[in-house]
C-alpha positions in Angstrom: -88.2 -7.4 129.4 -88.9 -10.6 127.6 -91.3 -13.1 128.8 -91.7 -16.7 128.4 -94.4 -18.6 128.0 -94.6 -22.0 127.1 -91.1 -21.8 125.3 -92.2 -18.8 123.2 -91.2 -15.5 123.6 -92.8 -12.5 123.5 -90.1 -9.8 123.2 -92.2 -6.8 125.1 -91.6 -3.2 125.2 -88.7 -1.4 127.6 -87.5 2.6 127.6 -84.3 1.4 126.7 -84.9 -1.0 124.0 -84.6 -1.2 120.0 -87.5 -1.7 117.5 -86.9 -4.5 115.0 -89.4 -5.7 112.3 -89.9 -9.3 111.8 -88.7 -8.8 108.0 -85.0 -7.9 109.3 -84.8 -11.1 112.2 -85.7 -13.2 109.1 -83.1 -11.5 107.0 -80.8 -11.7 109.6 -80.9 -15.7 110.3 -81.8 -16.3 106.0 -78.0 -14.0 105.5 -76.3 -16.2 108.4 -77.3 -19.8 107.2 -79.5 -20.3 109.9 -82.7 -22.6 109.4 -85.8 -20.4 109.9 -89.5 -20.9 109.8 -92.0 -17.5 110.0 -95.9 -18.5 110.2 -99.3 -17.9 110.6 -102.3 -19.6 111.5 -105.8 -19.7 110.1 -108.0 -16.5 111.2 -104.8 -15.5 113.8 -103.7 -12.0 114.6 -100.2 -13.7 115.9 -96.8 -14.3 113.2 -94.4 -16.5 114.8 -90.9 -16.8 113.5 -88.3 -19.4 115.1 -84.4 -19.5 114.4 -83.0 -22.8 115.3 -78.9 -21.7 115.8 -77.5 -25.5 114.5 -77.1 -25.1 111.4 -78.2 -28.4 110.1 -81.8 -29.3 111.6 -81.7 -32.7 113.4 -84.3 -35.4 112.4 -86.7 -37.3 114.6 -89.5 -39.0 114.8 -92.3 -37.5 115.4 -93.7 -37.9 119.0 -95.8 -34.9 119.1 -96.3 -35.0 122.7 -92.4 -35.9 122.9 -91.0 -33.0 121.5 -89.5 -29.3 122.2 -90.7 -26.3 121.0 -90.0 -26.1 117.3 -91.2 -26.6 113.3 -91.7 -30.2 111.9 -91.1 -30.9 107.5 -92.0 -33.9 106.5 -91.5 -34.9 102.8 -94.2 -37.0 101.2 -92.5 -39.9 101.0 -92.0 -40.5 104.9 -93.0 -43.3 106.3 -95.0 -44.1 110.0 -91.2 -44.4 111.6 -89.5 -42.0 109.1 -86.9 -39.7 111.1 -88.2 -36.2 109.7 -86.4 -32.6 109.9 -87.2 -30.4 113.1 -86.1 -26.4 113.4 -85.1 -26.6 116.9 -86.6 -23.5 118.6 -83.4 -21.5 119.8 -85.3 -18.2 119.5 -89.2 -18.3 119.1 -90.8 -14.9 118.4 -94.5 -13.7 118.4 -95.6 -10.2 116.7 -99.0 -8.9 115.8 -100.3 -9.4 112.7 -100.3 -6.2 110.5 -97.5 -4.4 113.0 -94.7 -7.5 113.1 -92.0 -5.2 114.9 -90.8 -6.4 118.4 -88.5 -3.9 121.1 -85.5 -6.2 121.6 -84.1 -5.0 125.9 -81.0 -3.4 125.5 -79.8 -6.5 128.2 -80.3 -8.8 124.7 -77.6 -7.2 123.1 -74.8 -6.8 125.5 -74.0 -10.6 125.2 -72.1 -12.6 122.2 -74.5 -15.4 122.0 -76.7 -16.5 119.4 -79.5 -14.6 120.6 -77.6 -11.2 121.0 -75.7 -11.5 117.6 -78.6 -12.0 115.7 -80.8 -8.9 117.0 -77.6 -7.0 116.6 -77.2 -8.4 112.9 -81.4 -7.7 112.4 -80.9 -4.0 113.7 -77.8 -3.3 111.3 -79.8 -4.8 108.5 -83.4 -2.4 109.2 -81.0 1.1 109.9 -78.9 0.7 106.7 -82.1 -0.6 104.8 -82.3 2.3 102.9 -79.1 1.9 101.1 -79.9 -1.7 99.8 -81.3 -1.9 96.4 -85.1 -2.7 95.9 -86.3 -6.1 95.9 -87.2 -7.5 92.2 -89.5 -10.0 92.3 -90.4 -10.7 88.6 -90.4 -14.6 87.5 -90.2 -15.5 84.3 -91.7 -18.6 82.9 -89.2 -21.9 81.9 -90.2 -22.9 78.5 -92.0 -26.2 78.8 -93.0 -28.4 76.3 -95.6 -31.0 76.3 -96.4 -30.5 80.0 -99.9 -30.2 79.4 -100.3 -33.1 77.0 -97.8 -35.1 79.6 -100.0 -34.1 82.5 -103.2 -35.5 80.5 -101.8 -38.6 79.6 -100.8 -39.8 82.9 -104.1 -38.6 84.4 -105.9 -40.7 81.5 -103.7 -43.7 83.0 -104.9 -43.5 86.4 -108.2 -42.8 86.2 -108.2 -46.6 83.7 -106.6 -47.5 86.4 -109.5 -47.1 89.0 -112.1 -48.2 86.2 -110.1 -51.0 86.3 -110.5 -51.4 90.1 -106.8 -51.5 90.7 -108.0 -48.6 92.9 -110.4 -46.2 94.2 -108.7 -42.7 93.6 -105.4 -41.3 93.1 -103.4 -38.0 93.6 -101.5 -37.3 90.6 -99.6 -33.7 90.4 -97.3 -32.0 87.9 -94.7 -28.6 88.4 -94.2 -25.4 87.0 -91.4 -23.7 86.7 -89.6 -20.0 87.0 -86.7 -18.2 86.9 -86.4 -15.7 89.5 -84.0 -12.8 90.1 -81.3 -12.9 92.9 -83.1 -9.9 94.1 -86.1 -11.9 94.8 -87.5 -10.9 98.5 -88.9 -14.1 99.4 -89.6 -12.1 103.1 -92.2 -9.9 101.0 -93.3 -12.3 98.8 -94.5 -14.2 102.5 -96.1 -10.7 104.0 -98.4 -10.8 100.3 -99.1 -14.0 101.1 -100.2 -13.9 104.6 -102.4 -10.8 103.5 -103.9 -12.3 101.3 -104.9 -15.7 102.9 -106.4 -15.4 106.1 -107.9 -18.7 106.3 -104.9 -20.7 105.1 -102.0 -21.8 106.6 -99.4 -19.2 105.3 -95.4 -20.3 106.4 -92.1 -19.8 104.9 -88.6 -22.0 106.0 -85.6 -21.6 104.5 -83.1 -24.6 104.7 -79.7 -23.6 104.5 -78.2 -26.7 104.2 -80.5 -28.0 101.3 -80.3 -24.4 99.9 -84.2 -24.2 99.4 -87.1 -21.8 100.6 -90.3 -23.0 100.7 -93.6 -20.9 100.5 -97.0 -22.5 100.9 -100.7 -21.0 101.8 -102.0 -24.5 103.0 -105.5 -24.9 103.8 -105.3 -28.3 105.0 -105.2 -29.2 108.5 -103.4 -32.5 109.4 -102.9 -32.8 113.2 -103.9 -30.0 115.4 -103.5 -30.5 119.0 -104.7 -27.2 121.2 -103.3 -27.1 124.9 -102.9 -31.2 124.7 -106.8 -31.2 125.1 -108.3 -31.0 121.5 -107.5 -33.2 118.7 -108.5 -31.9 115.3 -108.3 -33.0 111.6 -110.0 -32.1 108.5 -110.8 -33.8 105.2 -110.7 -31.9 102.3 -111.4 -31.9 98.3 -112.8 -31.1 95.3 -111.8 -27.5 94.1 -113.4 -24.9 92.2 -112.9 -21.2 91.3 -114.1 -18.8 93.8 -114.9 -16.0 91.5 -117.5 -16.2 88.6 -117.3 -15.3 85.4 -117.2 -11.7 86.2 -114.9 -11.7 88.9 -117.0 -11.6 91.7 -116.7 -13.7 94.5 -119.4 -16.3 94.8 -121.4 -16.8 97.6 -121.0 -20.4 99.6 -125.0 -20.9 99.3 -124.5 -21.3 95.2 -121.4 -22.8 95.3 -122.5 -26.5 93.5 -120.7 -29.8 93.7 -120.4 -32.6 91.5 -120.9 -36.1 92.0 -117.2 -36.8 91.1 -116.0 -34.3 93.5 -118.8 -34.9 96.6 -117.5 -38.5 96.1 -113.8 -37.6 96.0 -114.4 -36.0 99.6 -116.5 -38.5 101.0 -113.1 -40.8 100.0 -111.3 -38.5 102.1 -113.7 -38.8 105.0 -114.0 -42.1 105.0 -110.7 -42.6 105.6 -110.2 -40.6 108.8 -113.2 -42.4 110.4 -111.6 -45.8 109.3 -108.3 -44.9 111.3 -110.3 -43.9 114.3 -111.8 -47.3 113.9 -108.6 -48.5 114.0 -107.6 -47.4 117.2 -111.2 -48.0 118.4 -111.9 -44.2 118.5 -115.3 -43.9 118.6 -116.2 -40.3 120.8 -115.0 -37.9 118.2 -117.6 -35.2 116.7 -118.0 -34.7 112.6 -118.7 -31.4 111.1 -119.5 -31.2 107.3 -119.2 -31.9 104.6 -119.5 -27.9 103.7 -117.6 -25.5 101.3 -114.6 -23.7 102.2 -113.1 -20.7 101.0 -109.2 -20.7 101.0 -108.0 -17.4 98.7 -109.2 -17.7 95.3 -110.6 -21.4 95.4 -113.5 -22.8 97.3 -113.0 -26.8 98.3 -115.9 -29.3 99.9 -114.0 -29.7 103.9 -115.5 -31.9 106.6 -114.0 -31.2 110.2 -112.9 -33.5 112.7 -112.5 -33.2 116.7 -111.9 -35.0 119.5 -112.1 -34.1 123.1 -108.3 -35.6 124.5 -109.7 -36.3 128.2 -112.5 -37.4 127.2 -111.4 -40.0 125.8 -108.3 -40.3 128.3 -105.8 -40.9 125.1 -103.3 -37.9 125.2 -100.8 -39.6 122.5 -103.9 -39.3 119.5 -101.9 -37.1 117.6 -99.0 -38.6 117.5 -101.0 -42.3 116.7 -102.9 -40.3 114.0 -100.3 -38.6 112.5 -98.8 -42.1 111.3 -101.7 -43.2 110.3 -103.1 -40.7 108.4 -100.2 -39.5 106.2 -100.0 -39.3 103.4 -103.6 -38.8 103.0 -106.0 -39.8 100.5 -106.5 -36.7 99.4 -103.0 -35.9 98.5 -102.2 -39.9 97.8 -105.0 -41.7 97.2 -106.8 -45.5 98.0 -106.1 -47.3 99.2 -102.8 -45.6 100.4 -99.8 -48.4 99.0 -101.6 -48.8 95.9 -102.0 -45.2 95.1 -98.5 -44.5 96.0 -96.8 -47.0 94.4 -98.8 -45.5 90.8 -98.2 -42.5 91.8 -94.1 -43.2 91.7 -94.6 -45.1 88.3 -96.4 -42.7 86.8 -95.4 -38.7 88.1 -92.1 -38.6 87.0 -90.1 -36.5 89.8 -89.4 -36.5 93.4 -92.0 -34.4 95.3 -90.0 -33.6 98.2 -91.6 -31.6 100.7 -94.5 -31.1 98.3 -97.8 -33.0 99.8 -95.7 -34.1 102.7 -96.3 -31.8 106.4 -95.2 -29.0 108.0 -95.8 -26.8 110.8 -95.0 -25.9 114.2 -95.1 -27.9 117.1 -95.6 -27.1 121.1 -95.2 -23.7 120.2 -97.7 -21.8 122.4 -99.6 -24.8 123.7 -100.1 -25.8 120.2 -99.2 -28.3 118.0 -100.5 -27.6 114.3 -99.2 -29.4 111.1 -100.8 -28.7 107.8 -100.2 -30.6 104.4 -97.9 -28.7 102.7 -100.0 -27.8 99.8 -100.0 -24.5 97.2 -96.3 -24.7 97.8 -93.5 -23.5 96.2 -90.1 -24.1 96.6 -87.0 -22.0 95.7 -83.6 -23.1 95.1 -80.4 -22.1 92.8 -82.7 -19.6 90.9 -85.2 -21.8 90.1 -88.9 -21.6 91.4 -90.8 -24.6 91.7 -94.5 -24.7 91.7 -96.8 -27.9 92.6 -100.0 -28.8 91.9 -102.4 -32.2 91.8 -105.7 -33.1 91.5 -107.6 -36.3 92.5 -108.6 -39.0 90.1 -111.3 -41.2 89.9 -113.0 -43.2 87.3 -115.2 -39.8 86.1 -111.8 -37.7 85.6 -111.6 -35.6 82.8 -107.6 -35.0 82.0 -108.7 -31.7 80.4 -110.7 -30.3 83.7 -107.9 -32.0 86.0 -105.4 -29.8 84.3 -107.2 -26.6 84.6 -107.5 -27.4 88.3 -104.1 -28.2 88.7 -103.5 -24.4 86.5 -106.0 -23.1 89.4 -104.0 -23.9 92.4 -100.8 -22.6 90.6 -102.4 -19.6 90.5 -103.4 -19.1 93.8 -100.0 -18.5 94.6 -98.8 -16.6 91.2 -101.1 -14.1 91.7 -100.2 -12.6 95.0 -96.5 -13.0 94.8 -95.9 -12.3 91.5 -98.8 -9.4 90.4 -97.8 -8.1 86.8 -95.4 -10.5 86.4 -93.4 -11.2 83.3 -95.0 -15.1 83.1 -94.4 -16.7 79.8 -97.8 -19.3 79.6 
């Protein structure tokens, strides 16, 4: 039996049915060149996986309240009217966290479709797993010189730049990169991820067409709508080891900020409440500023919410989506000026990197995250990303070891014991 709720399926057991694992559906559509997206909330015992069946995703704009059931990527660079990709949902799944296997009715595999082909193809793939060589996934370090010193120097720029006033902060973030082996399981490399972050935002997509995978534990919440009656948003920043000197995890009651960074935030904050001023918001209900644990880093978070009929405005997250990205926290202030030194001065195309991603109408719920502690995968080459907000107290030396921080959040679950060249 499958049922259907809210355009997500829940495949559900039958006597005549056949067990399949989330790992193999994703193998299955990732072998077939299908676009596919597998997720998890914050603090949720639910994965979700959706295979769109076209094989290049279409673009629109995003009209939240618009929209089918499906994934939204959205590159940093897109604009308020910017058309951005969407992973149609031809086949939504849901499995419990910790036991992500599914009975597929024997009914879903009599049929040629795109359904039908791909739980056949997903079977195949888990009965005849044991005659397929085991995964490698060691990455090895690109040599790459002067990154560090390049990375200070530009940081140095911008923060002359704010004493100068040109400004008031701005995001500037730098790559590393690895070579990984074609027998990289980026399926595994997910599961260590998910396990490991519970309060972040843990998603993989791989896009066919652009022959990429992206892997990101984000812990920043963008737009979340829940059942078209919630609004939610968050602004976060300032980061700082979670683990002392020892190793131990520190508590949140001795976890200290600095002015820099409480001021950083507060840039953040600032921001969101000027954009509900904007739309003459005013009935929405701050939480924060407090510090939040996301994996090995704790960050200063304030949260945002807004009751939907309350205030009788059901489009908000579709208005606040376009006004919000790309935040301050991953762009700067104000927004045009921070971008446009943050072009002149980076170096590279971010892509997807600090852009947004997530699902959307999927379960009643619409939640995209800024797509940060990402990295993204393509022709043997693994790309991480990392930035750090400047202001006029920035130290390039402490910006970089930040930036090294967030690298390692994801190095360190995906790649344990790792050959990484430093």
């Amino acid at each position: 039996m499958v049922n259907e709720e809210n355009n997500a399926i829940e495949v559900c057991t039958s006597s005549a049915a056949k067990t399949v694992t989330a790992e193999f559906i994703w193998e299955a559509a990732f072998t077939s060149g299908y676009p596919v997206a597998i997720w998890r909330l914050p603090e949720s015992d639910r994965l979700r996986l959706i295979v769109s069946e076209n094989l290049l995703p279409g673009r629109v704009v995003p009209d939240l309240e618009k929209l089918e059931s499906g994934f939204l990527l959205a590159p940093f660079s897109s604009s308020a009217e910017s058309a951005v990709l969407f992973l149609e949902g031809s086949l939504i799944l849901s499995f419990p966290v910790g036991q992500p296997a599914a009975e597929v009715p024997a009914e879903e595999l009599d049929d040629e479709d795109f359904r039908s082909v791909l739980f056949k193809k997903a079977i195949a793939l888990q009965e005849n797993a044991a005659e397929r060589a085991l995964p490698d996934n060691t990455i090895i370090a690109k040599e790459a010189g002067g990154d560090e010193e390049r990375f200070r120097r530009i940081v140095q720029l911008g923060a002359e730049a704010v004493r100068a006033g040109e400004l008031f902060k701005v995001v500037l973030s730098r790559t590393r990169e690895f070579e990984y082996s074609p027998g990289f399981s980026f399926i595994s490399a997910f599961f260590q991820l998910e396990a490991a972050y519970a309060s972040a935002f843990v998603s993989m997509v791989s896009l066919p067409h652009l022959q990429e995978v992206w892997l990101g534990a984000s812990p920043e919440l963008l737009v979340g709508i829940s059942r078209r009656r919630h609004f939610k948003t968050v602004a976060l920043a300032g980061t700082q080891s979670a683990t002392d000197a020892a190793g131990a995890v520190k508590p949140k009651f001795k976890v200290l900020w600095s002015e820099k960074e409480i001021e950083e935030q507060a840039i953040v904050s600032r921001y969101i409440i000027e954009c509900f001023k904007k739309i003459r918001l005013r009935e929405y209900v701050e939480t924060g500023p407090k510090s939040s644990k996301a994996g090995n880093l704790y960050h200063l978070k304030s949260d945002f919410e807004v009751d939907l009929e309350a205030v009788n405005f059901p489009e908000l997250g579709s208005v606040m989506l376009k006004l919000l990205h790309p935040t301050s926290a991953v762009c700067g202030m104000p927004r045009e000026e921070a971008r446009a030194l943050i072009t002149s001065l980076e170096g590279y195309d971010r892509s997807l990197y600090s852009g947004y991603w997530g699902p959307v109408n999927v379960a009643d719920e619409t939640c995209l995250f800024v797509n940060l502690r990402t990295l993204r995968a393509k022709n043997g080459i693994m790309t991480l990303f990392a930035g750090a907000g400047i202001t006029a107290d920035s130290d390039p030396g402490e910006e970089w070891n930040e930036t090294e921080l967030k690298c390692d959040t994801l190095l360190r679950v995906i790649a344990p014991g790792a050959a990484l060249k430093r």
